[in-house]
VOLOFI-554317 format. One record per residue (C-alpha): residue in three letters; x, y, z. Coordinates in Angstrom, 2 decimals. Example, Ala and Ser with C-alpha at 12.3 -4.5 7.8 and 13.67 -1.06 7.14 Angstrom:
<pts>
<r ALA; c1 12.30; c2 -4.50; c3 7.80>
<r SER; c1 13.67; c2 -1.06; c3 7.14>
</pts>
This chain:
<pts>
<r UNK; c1 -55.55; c2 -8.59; c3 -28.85>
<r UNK; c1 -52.68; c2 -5.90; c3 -29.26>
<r UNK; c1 -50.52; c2 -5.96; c3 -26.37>
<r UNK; c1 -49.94; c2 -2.42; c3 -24.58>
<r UNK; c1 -46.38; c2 -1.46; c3 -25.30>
<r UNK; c1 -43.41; c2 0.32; c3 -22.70>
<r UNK; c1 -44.16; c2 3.56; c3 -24.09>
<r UNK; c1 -48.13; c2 3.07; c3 -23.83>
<r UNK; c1 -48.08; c2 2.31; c3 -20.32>
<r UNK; c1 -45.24; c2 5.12; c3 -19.79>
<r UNK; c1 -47.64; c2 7.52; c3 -21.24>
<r UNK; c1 -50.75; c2 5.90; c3 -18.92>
<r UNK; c1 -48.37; c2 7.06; c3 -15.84>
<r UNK; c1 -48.19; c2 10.74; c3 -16.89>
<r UNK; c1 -51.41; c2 10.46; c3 -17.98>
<r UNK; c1 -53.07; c2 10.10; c3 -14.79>
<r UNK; c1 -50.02; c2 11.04; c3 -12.28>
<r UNK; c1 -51.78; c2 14.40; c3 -11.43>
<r UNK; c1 -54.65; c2 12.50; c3 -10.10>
<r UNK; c1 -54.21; c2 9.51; c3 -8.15>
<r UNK; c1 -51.68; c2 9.27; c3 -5.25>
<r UNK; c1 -47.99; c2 7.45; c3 -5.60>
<r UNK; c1 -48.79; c2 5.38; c3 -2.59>
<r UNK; c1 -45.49; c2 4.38; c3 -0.61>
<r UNK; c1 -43.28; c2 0.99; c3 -0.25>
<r UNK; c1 -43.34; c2 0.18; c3 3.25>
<r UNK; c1 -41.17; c2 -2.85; c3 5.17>
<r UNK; c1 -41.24; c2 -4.61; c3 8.31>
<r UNK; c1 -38.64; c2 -5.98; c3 10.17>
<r UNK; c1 -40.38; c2 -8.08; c3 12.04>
<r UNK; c1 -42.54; c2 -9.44; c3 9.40>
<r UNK; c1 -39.40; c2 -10.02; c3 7.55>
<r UNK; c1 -38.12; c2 -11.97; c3 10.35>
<r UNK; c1 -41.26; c2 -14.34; c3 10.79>
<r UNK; c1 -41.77; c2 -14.71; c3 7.07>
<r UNK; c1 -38.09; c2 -15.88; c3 6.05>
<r UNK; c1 -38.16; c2 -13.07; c3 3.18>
<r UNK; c1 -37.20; c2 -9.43; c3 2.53>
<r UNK; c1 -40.82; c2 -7.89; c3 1.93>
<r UNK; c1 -42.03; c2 -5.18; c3 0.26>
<r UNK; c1 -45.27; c2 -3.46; c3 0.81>
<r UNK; c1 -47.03; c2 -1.37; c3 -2.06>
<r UNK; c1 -49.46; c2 0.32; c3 -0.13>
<r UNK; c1 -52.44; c2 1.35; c3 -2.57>
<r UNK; c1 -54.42; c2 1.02; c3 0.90>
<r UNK; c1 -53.68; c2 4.59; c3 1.13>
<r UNK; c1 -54.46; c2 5.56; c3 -2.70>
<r UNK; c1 -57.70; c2 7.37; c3 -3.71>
<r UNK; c1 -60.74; c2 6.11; c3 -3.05>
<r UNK; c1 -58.78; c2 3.35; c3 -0.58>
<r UNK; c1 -57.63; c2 1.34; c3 -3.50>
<r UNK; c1 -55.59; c2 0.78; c3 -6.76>
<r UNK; c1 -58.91; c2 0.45; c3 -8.82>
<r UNK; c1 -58.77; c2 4.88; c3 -9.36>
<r UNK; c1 -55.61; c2 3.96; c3 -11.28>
<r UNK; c1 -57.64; c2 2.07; c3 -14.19>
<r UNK; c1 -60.92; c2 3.76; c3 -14.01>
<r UNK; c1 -59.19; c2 7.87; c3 -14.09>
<r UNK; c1 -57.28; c2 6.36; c3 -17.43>
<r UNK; c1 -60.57; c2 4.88; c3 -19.20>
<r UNK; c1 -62.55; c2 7.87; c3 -18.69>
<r UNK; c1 -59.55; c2 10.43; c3 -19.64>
<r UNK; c1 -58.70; c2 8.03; c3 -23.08>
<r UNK; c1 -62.52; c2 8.37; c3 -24.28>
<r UNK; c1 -63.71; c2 10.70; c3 -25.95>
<r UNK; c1 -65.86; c2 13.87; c3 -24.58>
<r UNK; c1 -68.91; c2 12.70; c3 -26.25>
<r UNK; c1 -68.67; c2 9.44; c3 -24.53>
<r UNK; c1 -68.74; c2 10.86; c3 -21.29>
<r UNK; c1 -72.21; c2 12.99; c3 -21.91>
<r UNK; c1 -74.66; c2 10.59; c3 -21.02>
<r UNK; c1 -72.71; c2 9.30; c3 -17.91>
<r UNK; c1 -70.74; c2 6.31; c3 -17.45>
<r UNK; c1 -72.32; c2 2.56; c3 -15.54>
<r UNK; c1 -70.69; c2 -0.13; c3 -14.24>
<r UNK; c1 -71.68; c2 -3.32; c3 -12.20>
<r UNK; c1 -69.20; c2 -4.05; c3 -9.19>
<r UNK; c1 -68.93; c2 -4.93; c3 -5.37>
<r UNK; c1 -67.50; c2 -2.32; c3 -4.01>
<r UNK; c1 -64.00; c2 -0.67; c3 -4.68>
<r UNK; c1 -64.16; c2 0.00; c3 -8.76>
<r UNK; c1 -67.66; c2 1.68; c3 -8.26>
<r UNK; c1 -66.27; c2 4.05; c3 -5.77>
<r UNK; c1 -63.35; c2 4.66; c3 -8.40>
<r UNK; c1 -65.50; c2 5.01; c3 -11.44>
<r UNK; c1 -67.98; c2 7.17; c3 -9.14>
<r UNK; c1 -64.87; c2 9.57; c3 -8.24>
<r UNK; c1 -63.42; c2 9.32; c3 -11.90>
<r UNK; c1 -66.61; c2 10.27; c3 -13.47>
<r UNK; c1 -67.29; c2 13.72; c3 -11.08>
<r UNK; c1 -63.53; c2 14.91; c3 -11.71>
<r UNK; c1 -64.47; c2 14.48; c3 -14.83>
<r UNK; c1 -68.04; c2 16.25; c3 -14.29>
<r UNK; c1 -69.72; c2 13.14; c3 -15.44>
<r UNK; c1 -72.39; c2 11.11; c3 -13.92>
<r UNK; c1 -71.47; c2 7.46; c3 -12.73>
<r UNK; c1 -74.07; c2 4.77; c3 -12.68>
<r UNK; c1 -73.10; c2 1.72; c3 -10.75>
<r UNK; c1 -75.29; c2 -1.65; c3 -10.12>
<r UNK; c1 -73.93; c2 -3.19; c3 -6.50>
<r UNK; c1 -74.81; c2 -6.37; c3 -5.10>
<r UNK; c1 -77.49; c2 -6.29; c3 -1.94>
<r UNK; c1 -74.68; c2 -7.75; c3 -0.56>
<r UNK; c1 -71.86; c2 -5.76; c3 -1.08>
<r UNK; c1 -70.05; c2 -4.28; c3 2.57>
<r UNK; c1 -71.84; c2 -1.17; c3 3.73>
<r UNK; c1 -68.70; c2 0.52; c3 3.72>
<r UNK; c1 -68.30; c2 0.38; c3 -0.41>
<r UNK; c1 -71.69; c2 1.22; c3 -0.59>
<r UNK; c1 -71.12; c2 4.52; c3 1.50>
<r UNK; c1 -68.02; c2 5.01; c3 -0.39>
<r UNK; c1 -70.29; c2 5.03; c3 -3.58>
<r UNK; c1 -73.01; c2 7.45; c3 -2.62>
<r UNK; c1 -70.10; c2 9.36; c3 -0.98>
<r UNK; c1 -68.47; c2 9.82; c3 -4.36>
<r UNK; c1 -71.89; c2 11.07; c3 -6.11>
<r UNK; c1 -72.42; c2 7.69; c3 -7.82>
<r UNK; c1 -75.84; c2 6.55; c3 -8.34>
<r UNK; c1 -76.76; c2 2.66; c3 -7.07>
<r UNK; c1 -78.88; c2 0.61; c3 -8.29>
<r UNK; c1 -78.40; c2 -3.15; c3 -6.14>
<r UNK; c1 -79.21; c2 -6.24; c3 -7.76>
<r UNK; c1 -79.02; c2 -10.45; c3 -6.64>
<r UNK; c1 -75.31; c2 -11.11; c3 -5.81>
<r UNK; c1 -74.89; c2 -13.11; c3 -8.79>
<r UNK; c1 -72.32; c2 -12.10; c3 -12.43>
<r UNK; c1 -75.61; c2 -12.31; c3 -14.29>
<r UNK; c1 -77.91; c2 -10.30; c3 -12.20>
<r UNK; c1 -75.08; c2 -7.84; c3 -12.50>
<r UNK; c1 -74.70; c2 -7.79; c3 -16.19>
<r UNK; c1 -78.46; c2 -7.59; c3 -17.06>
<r UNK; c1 -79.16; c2 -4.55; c3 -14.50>
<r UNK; c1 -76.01; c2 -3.05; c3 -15.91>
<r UNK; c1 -77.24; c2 -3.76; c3 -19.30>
<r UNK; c1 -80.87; c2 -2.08; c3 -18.94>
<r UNK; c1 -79.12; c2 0.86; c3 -17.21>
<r UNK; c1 -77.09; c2 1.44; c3 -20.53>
<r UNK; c1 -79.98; c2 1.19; c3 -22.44>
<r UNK; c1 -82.33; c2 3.61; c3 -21.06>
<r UNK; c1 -79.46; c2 6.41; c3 -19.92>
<r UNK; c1 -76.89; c2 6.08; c3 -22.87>
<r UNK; c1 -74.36; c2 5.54; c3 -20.22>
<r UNK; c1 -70.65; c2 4.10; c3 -21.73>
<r UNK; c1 -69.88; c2 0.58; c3 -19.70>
<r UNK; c1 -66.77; c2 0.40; c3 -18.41>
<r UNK; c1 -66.26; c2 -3.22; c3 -17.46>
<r UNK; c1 -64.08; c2 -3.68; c3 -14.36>
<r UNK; c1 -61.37; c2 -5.27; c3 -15.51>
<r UNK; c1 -62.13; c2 -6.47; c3 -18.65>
<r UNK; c1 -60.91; c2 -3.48; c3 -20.79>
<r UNK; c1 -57.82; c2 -2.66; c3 -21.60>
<r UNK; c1 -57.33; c2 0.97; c3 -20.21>
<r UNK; c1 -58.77; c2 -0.45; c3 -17.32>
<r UNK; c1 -55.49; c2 -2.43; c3 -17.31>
<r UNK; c1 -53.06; c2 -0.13; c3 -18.46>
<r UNK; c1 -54.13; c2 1.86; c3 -15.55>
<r UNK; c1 -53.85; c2 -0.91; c3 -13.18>
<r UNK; c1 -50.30; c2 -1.33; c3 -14.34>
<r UNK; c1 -49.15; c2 1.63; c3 -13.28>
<r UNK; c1 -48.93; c2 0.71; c3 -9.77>
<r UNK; c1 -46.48; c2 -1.70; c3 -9.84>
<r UNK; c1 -44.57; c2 0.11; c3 -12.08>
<r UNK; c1 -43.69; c2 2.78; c3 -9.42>
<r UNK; c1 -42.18; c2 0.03; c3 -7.38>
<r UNK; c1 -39.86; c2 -0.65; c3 -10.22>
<r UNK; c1 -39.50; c2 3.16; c3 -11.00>
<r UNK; c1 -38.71; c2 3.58; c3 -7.20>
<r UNK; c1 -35.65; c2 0.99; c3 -7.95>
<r UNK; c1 -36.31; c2 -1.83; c3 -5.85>
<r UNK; c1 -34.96; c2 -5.34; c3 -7.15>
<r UNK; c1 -37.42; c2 -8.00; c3 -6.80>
<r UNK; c1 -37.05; c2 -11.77; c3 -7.14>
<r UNK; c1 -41.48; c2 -12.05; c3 -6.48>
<r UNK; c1 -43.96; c2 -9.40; c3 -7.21>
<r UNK; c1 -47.16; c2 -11.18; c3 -5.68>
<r UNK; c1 -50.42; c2 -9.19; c3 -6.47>
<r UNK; c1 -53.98; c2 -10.85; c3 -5.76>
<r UNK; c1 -56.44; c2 -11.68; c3 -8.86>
<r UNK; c1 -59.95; c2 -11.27; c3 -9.11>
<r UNK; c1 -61.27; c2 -10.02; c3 -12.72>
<r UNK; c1 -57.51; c2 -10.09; c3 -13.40>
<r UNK; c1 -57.14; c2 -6.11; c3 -13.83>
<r UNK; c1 -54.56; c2 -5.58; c3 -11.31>
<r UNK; c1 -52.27; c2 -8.86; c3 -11.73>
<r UNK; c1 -52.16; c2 -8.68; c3 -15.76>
<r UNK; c1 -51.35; c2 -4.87; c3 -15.59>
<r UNK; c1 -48.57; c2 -5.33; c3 -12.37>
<r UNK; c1 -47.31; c2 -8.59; c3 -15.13>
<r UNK; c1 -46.98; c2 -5.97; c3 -18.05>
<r UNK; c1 -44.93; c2 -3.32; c3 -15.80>
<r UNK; c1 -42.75; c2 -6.52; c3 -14.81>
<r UNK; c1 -42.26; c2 -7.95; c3 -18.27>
<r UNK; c1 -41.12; c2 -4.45; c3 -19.22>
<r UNK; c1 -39.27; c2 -2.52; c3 -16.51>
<r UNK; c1 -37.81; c2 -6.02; c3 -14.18>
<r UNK; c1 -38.09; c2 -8.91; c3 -16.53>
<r UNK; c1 -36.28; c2 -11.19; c3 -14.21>
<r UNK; c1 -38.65; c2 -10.68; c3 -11.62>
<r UNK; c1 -41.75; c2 -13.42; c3 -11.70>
<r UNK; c1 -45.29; c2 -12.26; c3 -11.01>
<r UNK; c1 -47.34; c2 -14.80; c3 -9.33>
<r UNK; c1 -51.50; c2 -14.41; c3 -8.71>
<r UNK; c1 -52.97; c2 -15.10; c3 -5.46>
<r UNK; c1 -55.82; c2 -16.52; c3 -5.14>
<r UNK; c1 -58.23; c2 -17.87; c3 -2.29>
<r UNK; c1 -59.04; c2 -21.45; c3 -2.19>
<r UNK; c1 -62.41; c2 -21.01; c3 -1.95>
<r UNK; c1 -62.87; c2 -18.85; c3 -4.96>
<r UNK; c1 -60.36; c2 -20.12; c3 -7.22>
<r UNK; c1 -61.17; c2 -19.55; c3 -10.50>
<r UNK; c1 -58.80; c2 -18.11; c3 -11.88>
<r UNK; c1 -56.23; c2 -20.82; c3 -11.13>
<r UNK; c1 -58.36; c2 -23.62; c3 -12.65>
<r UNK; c1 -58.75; c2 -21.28; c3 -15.93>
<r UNK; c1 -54.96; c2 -20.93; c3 -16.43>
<r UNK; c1 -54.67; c2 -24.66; c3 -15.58>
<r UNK; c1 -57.27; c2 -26.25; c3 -18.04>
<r UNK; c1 -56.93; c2 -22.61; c3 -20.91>
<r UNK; c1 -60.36; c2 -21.79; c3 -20.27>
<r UNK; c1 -62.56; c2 -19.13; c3 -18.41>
<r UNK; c1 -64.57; c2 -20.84; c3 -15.73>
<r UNK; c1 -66.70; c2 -18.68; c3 -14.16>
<r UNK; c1 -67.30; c2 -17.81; c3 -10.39>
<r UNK; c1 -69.61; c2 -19.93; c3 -9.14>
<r UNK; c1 -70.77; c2 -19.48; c3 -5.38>
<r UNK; c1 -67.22; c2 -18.35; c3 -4.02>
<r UNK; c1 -66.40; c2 -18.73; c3 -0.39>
<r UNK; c1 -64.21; c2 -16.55; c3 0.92>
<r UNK; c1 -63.87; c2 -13.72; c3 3.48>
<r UNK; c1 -62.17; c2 -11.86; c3 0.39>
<r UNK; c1 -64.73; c2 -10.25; c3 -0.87>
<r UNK; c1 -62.81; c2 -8.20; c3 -3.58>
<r UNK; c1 -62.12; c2 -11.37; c3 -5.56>
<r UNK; c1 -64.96; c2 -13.17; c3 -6.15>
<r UNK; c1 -65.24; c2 -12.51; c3 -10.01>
<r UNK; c1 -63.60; c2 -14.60; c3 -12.63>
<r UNK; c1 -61.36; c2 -13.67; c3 -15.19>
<r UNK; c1 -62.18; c2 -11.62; c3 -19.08>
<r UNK; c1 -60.75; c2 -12.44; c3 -21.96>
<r UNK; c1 -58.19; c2 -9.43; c3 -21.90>
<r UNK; c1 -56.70; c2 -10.17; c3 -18.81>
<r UNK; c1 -57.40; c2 -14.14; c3 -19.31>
<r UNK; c1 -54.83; c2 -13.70; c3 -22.35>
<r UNK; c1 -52.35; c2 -11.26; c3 -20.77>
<r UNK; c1 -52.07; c2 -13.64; c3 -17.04>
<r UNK; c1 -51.48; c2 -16.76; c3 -19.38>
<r UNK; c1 -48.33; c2 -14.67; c3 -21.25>
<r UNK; c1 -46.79; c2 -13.22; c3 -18.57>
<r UNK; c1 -47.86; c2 -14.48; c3 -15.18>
<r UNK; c1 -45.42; c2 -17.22; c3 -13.78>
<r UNK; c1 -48.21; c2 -18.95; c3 -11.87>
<r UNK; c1 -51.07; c2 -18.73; c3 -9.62>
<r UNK; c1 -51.31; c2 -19.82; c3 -5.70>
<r UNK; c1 -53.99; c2 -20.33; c3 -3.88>
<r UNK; c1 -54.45; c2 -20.15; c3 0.05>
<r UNK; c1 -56.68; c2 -21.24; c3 3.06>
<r UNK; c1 -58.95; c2 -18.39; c3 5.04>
<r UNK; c1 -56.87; c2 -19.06; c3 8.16>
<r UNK; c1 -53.80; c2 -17.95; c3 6.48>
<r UNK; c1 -55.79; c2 -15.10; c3 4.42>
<r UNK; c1 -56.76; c2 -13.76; c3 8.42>
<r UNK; c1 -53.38; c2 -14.57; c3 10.14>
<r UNK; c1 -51.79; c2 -11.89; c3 7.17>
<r UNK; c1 -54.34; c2 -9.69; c3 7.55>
<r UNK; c1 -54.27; c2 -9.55; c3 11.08>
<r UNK; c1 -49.80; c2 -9.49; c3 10.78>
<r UNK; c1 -49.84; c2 -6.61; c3 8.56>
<r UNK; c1 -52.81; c2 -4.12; c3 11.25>
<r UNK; c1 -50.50; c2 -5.07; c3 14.34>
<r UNK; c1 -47.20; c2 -4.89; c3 13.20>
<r UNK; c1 -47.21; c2 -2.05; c3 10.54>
<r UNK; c1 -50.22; c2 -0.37; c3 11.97>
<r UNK; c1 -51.54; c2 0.21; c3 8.93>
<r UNK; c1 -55.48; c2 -0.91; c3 7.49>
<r UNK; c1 -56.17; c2 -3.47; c3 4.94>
<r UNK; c1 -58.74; c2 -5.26; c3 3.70>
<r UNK; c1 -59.12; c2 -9.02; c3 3.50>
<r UNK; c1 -58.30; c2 -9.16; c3 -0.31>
<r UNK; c1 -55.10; c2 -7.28; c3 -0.01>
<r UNK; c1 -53.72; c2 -9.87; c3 2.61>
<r UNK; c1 -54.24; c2 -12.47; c3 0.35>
<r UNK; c1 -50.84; c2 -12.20; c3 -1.55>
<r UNK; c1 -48.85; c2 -12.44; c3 1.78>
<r UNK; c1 -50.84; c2 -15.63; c3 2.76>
<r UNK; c1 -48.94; c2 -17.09; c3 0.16>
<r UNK; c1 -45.60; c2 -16.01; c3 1.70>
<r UNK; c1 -47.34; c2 -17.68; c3 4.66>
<r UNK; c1 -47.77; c2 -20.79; c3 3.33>
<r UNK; c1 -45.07; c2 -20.72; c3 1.08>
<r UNK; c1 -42.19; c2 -20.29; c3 3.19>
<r UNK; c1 -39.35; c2 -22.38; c3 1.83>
<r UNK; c1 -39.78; c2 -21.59; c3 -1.72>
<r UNK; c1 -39.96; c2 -17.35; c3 -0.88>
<r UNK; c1 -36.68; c2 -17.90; c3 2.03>
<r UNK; c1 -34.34; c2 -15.10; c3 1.68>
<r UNK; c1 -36.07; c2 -13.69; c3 -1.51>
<r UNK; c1 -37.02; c2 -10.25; c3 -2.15>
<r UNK; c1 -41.03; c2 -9.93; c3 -2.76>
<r UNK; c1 -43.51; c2 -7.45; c3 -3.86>
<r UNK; c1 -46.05; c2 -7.48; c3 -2.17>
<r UNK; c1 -49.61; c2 -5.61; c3 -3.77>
<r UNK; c1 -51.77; c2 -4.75; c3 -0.64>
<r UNK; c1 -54.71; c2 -3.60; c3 -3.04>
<r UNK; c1 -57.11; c2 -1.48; c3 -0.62>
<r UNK; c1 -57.70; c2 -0.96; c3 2.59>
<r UNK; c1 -62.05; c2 -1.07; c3 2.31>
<r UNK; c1 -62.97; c2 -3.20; c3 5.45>
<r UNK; c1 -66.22; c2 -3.07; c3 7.14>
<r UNK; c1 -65.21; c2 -3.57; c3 10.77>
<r UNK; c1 -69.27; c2 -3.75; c3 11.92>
<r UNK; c1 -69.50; c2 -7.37; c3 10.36>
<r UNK; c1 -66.04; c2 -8.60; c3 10.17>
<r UNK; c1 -65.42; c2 -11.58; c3 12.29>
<r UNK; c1 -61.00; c2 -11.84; c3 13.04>
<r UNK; c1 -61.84; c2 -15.59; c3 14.69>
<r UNK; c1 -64.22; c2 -16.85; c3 11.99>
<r UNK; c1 -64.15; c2 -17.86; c3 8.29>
</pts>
């Protein structure tokens, strides 16, 4: 695999600067207070579509070629990089064909259909996925583009936490949470480049942990019945970002649901501000990491802000 250089990822940035938003750095006293840690808050909660994923999915479709983009583009996801690729694909006047799990939250569906992308729902299993997604190729000439798995996908994705470092904010911890592995490999490239002394750890759920036993025993192990009220990390990781998290990611943490809620529910009442259950995930392990992040400066990713407040239960796991 050829590693995506300074300039590549510079040239990403400009690439798709014109259409995404440069979502803000917020702080919190008072979380900073409870916390034991200087915390900063890249807020792609308020980016396009309600997530980072527009980042990765606006830079694949703008590096393929026009011919590639005739017949559509498909995809198989839960939720927030089918809404991207759906948006991506009409500013691009393209059609977006995107297999969902029956199970995904209502509100990623809307956001979907909402964004002129056309659903197809399968079993809520990676297999079910890839062989809808696969037959949906075959009979539109759609071009896949995997959602994380590719590496525009994560050159895109690396964007965002290059802003923080653009922005000039020294950081001991960037924390970002991993799913496919997309948004932590690209925020580790943007580190390794523009703050190499600052260490990148994953976050990671307890109950879908997948990614921490594949970097602990160098091999993919798949997702197998996750558990978890994160429901935007419950895939495992591709060989792309596989490679690029065991180069340059310092290590993976994994937390508890309570502590995944008690962040969640920090970050709506003290900074006002909406999040989704994946996004709190990275300051859960602030949470339950307090002495070895006291009186450090952290990064913290909150990746989207897609809840679905009908079926989400703050006192249950």
């Amino acid at each position: 695999m050829i590693i995506p250089s300074q300039i590549e990822l510079a040239e990403t940035h400009k690439r798709i600067s014109g259409l995404i938003n440069k979502t803000p750095v917020l702080t919190s006293h008072f979380l900073n207070k409870i916390y034991n840690a200087d915390l900063f808050f890249k807020c792609e909660n308020f980016q396009k579509v309600g997530a980072f994923k527009i980042r990765g999915a606006i830079n694949t479709l703008l590096s393929l070629p026009t011919e590639k983009l005739v017949n559509g583009v498909a995809t198989h996801s839960s939720g927030n990089h089918a809404a991207a690729l759906a948006l991506a694909a009409r500013l691009l006047k393209s059609e977006a064909f995107i297999v969902m799990p029956k199970t995904a939250p209502e509100i990623k569906k809307k956001a979907v259909k909402g964004y002129g992308g056309k659903i197809t729902f399968c079993e809520p299993t990676l297999e079910a996925r890839e062989t809808t997604c696969n037959r949906i190729v075959e009979e539109t000439g759609a071009y896949f583009v995997h959602p994380y798995n590719n590496i525009d996908i994560v050159k895109g994705q690396a964007t965002c936490a290059k802003e923080i470092f653009d922005s000039g904010f020294k950081l001991d911890y960037l924390i970002a949470p991993v799913g496919g592995g997309g948004l932590l490999s690209g925020s580790a490239l943007s580190a390794f480049y523009y703050s190499p002394s600052t260490k990148v750890i994953g976050a990671e759920p307890k109950g879908a942990d997948d990614a921490f036993r594949s970097i602990r025993d160098n091999k993919i192990y798949p997702s197998i019945n996750p558990k978890t009220v994160a429901d935007g990390l419950l895939t495992s990781l591709g060989e792309i970002t596989f490679e690029l998290i065991k180069k340059y990611v310092d290590e993976i943490i994994t937390v508890g649901e309570d502590s995944i809620i008690r962040a969640m529910r920090d970050i709506w009442e003290r900074m006002k501000i909406v999040i989704e259950p994946s996004a709190a995930v990275p300051l859960a392990v602030v949470l339950e990491n307090q002495e070895k992040f006291k009186n450090k400066s952290i990064g913290v990713i909150l990746s989207g802000g897609n809840i679905d407040l009908d079926n989400f239960n703050w006192n249950s796991n």
